[in-house]
C-alpha positions in Angstrom: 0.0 0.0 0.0 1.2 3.4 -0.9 1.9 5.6 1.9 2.1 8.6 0.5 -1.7 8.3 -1.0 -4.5 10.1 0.4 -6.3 8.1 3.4 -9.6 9.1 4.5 -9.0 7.1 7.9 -6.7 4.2 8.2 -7.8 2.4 11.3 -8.5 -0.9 12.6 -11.8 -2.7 12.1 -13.9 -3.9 14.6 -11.4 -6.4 16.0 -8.1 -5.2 13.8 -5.0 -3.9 15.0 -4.4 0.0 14.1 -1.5 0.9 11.2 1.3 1.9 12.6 2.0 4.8 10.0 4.7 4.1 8.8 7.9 0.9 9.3 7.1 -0.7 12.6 10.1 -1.8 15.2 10.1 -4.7 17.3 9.3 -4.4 21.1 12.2 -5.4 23.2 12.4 -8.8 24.9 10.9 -8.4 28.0 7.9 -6.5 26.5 7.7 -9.1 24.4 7.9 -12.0 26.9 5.2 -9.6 29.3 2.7 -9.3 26.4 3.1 -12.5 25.2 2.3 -14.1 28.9 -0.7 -11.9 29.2 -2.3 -12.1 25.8 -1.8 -16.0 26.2 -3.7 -16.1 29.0 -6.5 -14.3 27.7 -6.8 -16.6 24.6 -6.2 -19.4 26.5 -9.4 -18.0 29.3 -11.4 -17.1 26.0 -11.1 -20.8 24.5 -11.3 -22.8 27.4 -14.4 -20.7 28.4 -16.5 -21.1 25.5 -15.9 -24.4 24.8 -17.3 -24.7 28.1 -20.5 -22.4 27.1 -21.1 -25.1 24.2 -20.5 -27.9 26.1 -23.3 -26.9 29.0 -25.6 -26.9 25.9 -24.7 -30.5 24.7 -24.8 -31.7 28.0 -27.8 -30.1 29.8 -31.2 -29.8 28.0 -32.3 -27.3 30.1 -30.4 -25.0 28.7 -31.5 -25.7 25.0 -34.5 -23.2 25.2 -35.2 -21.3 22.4 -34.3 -18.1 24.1 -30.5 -19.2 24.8 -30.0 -19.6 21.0 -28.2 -16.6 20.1 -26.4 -17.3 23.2 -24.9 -20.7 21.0 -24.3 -18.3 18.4 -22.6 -15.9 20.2 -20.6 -18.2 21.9 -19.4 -20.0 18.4 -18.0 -16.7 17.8 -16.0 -16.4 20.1 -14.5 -19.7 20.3 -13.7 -19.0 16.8 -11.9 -15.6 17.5 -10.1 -17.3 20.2 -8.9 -19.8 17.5 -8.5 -17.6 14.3 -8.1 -14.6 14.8 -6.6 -13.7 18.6 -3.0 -15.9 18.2 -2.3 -13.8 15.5 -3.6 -10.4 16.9 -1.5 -11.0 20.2 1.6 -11.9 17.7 1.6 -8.7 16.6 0.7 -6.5 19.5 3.7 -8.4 20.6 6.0 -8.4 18.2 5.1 -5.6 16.0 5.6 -8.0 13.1 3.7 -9.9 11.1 5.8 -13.0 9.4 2.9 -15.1 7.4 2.7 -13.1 4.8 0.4 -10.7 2.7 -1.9 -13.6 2.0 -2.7 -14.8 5.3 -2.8 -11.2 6.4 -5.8 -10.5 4.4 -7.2 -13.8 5.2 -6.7 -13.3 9.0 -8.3 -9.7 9.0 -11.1 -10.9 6.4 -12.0 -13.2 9.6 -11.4 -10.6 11.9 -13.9 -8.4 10.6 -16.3 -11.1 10.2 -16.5 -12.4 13.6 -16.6 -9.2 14.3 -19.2 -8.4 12.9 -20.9 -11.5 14.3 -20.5 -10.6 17.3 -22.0 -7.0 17.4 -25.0 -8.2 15.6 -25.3 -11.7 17.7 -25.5 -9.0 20.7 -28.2 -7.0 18.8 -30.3 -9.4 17.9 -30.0 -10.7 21.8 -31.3 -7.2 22.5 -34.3 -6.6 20.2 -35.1 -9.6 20.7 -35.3 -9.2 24.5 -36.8 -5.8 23.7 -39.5 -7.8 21.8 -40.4 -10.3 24.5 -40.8 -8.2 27.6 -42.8 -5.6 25.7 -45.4 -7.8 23.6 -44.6 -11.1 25.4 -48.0 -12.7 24.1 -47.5 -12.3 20.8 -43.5 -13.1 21.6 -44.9 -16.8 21.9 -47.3 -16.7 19.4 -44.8 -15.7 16.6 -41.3 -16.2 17.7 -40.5 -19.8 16.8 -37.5 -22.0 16.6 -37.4 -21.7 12.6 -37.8 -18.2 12.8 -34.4 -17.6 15.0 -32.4 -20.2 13.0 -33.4 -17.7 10.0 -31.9 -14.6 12.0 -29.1 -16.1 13.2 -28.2 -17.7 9.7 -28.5 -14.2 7.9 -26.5 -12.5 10.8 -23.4 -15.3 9.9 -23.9 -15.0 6.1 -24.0 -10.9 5.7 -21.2 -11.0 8.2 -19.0 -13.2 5.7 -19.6 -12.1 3.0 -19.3 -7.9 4.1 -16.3 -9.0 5.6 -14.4 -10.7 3.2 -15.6 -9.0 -0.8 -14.9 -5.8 0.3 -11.2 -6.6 1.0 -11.2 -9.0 -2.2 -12.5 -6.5 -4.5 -10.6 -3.4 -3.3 -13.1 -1.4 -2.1 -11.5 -0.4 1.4 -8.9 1.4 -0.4 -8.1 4.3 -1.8 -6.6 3.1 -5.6 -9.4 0.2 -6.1 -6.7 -2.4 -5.5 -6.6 -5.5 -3.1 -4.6 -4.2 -0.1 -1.8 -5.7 0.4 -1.4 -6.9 -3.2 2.1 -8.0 -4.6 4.4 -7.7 -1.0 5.7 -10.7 0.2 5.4 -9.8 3.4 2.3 -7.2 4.8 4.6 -6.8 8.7 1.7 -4.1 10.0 -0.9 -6.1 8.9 -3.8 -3.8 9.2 -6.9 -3.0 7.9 -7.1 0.0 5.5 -10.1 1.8 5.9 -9.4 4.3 2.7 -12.1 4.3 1.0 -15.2 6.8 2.3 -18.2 4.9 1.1 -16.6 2.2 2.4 -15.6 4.4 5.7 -19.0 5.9 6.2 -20.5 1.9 5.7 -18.9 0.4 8.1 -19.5 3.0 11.2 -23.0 3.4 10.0 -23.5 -0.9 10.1 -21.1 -2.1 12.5 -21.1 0.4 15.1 -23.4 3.5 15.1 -26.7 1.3 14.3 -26.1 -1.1 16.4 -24.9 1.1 19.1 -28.5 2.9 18.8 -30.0 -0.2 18.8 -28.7 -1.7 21.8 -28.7 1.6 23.8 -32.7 1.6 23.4 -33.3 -1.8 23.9 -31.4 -2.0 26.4 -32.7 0.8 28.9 -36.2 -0.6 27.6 -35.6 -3.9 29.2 -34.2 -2.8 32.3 -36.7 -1.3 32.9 -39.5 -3.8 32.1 -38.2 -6.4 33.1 -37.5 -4.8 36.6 -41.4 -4.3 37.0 -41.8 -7.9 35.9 -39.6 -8.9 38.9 -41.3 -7.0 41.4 -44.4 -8.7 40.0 -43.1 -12.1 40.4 -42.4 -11.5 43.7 -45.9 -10.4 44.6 -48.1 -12.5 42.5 -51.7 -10.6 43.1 -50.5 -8.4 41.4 -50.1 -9.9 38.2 -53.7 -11.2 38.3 -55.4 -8.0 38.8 -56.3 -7.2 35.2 -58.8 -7.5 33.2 -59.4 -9.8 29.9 -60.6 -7.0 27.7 -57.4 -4.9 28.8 -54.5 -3.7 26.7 -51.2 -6.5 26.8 -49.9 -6.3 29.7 -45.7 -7.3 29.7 -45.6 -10.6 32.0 -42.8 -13.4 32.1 -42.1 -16.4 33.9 -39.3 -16.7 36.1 -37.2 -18.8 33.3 -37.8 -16.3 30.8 -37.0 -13.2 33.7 -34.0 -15.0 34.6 -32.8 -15.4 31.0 -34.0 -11.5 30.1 -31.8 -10.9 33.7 -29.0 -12.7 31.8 -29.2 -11.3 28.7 -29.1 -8.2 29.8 -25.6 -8.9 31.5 -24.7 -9.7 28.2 -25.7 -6.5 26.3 -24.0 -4.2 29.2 -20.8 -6.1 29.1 -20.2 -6.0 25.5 -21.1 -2.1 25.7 -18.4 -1.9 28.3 -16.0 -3.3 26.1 -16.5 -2.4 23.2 -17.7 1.3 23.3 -14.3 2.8 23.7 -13.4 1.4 20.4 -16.6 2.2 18.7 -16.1 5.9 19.9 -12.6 6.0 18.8 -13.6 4.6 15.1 -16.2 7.4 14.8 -14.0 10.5 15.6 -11.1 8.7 14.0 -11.5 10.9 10.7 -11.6 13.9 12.4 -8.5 12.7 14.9 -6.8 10.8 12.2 -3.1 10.8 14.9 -4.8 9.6 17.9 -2.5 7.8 20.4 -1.4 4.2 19.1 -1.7 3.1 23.2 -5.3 4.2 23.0 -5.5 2.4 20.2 -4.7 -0.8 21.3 -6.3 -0.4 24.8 -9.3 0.1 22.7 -8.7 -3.2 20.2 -8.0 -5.7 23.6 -11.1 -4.2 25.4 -13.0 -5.6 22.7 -10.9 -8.7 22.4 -11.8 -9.1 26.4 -15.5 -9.1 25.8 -15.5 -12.3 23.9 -13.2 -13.7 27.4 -15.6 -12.4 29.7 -18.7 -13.7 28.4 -18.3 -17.1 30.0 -18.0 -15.8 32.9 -21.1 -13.6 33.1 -23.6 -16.3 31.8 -21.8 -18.4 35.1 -22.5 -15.2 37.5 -26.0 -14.3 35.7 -27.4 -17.8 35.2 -27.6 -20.8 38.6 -28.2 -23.4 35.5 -24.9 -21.9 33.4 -23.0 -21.9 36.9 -24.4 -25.5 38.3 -23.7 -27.2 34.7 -20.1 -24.8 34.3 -18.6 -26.5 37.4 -20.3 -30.1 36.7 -17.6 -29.6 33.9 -15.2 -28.4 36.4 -15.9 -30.6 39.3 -16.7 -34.3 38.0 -17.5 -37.0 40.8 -14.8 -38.3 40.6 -12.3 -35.5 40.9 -14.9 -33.6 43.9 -16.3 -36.5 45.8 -19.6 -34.5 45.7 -22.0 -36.9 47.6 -22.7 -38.9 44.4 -25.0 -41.3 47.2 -27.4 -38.9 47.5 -28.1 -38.0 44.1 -31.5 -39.1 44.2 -32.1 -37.5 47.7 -34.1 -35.1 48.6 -33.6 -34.7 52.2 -32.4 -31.3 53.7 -30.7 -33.5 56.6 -28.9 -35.9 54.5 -25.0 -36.1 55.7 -23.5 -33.6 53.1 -19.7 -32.7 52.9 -19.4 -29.0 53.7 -16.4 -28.4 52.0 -16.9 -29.7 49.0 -20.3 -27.9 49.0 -18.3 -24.9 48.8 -16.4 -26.1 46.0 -18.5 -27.4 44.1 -21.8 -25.0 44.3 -24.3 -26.5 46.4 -27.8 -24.9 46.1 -30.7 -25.1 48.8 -31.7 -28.6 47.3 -29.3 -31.7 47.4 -30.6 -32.7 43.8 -28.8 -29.3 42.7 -26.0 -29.8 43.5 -23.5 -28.8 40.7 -21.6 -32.0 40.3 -24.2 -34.5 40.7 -24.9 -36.5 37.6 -27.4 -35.2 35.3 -28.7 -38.7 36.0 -31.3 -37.0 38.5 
């Protein structure tokens, strides 16, 4: 890529490591060794965890409820940035170097963009769909079906593959028409340009300033329905005094509340993470020299919110935590009172500590590493 041609922006895509401006120099070895340890970590957390997220679905059916689907999606996602995309990103955060050539450069950010892209809608959809449920939750039930969110999550998955990777394939990020990257050996920024301004103004409009709208009103909406819902749950007359003729009135059950509860701890993560970097792609044609620190900070956050989602299904979800340490804590690793796993006696002799461990709940047939023979 010519450097001395005219850039609207170069900057990173969703998930892509900013340009460097210019020849990059390698770190020296102990930043190297530091960010290598800690970025190995976190792809190591990000794997492990959502292969855990998928397993939970294979191995417990109560999980498989049509309302946890995107979840699956969302989870595929990541797994698949922790595989393809987040060995190479930490490499050259690293490093500063890119050895694999222009090729798999393009290839690499072509899958960058598209789980990223993935990801931001996956979290959409999670919203609206929410949104849609604890607004009109009658006709929710009526309409939703399990066709009906294959479809949405399919189309999410295919626009995000094929946005992702023509655009780079037919030139139209940059500035001269041609493929970036095209005839080096060796591409050792590896970055995404972003030279075009159609292409520019596209991709803040779909990827981040939509969806940011999106989630922001959904959001707040389902906050704040589905806190009303709760305090009718816990005070059940209320939820009966209204009358047949009435408008819709919003009303859950407690497995839909707690999955709108968790759903929602989805949504404000991934805004945590991932509005810094949305922010600094909008202004980033107006601030085209912003700080290549912030830069990065902004990229990783991102990176972290495909790491952290594990994590918050287990803090947001008993089922997610009982069946994540079932995974962790087999019988025969935890000795978890596999005798009584057909008990339910609130006086049966139970190990205290490896309750603890292993996540008891007020019922002995809860208990996190009992068989899912129960």
């Amino acid at each position: 890529m010519n450097n001395s041609s005219l850039e609207i922006m170069t900057t990173s895509s969703p998930t892509l490591l900013p340009s460097s401006g210019g020849l990059v120099t390698n770190r020296s070895l102990p930043e190297t060794v530091i960010y290598g340890i800690l970025l190995g970590v976190l792809i190591v957390l990000t794997i492990l965890g959502n292969v855990m997220v998928l397993a939970s679905f294979v191995l417990e059916k109560r999980l498989r409820i049509l309302v946890n689907y995107p979840i699956i999606s969302l989870a595929l996602g990541d797994l698949l940035l922790g595989l393809l995309v987040l060995p190479f990103s930490a490499l050259l955060t690293a490093t500063q170097h890119f050895p694999f050539g222009a090729i798999w450069c393009n290839i690499y950010i072509s899958f960058d963009v598209m789980l990223c892209k993935a990801s931001i809608w996956n979290v959409t959809a999670i919203s609206v769909d929410r949104y849609i449920a604890v607004t009109w939750p009658l006709r929710y039930r009526q309409h939703i079906s399990h066709k009906k969110v294959f479809a949405v999550l399919l189309a999410i998955w295919f626009v995000a593959a094929i946005t992702a990777f023509v655009p780079i394939y037919m030139g139209w990020n940059t500035a001269d028409g041609l493929v970036q990257n095209l005839g080096q050996a060796e591409a050792p920024s590896c970055h995404l340009a972003v030279e075009n301004l159609a292409y520019s103004v596209t991709l803040s409009l779909t990827d981040f300033i939509i969806p940011l709208i999106l989630l922001l009103f959904t959001y707040v909406q389902v906050l704040v329905i589905a806190r009303r819902q709760a305090q009718l749950i816990q005070t059940p007359r209320i939820a009966f005094n209204s009358h047949a003729n009435g408008p819709e009135l919003p009303t859950l059950n407690t497995k839909e509340l707690r999955a709108t509860i968790m759903l929602s701890a989805v949504i404000a993560t991934f805004l945590l993470c991932w509005i810094l970097y949305m922010v600094t792609f909008i202004i980033k044609p107006f601030i085209p020299h912003l700080d290549n620190d912030l830069d990065l900070t902004a990229l990783w956050l991102g990176y972290l919110n495909s790491t952290a989602n594990p994590f918050v299904y287990a803090v947001a979800h008993p089922k997610f935590r009982r069946t994540f340490m079932r995974i962790l804590c087999p019988k025969w690793l935890c000795k978890c009172a596999k005798h009584q796993r057909n008990s339910d006696s609130p006086d049966s002799n139970f190990n205290a500590q490896n309750a603890r461990l292993c996540g008891p709940e007020t019922s002995m047939i809860d208990v996190a590493c009992i068989s899912f023979q129960s």
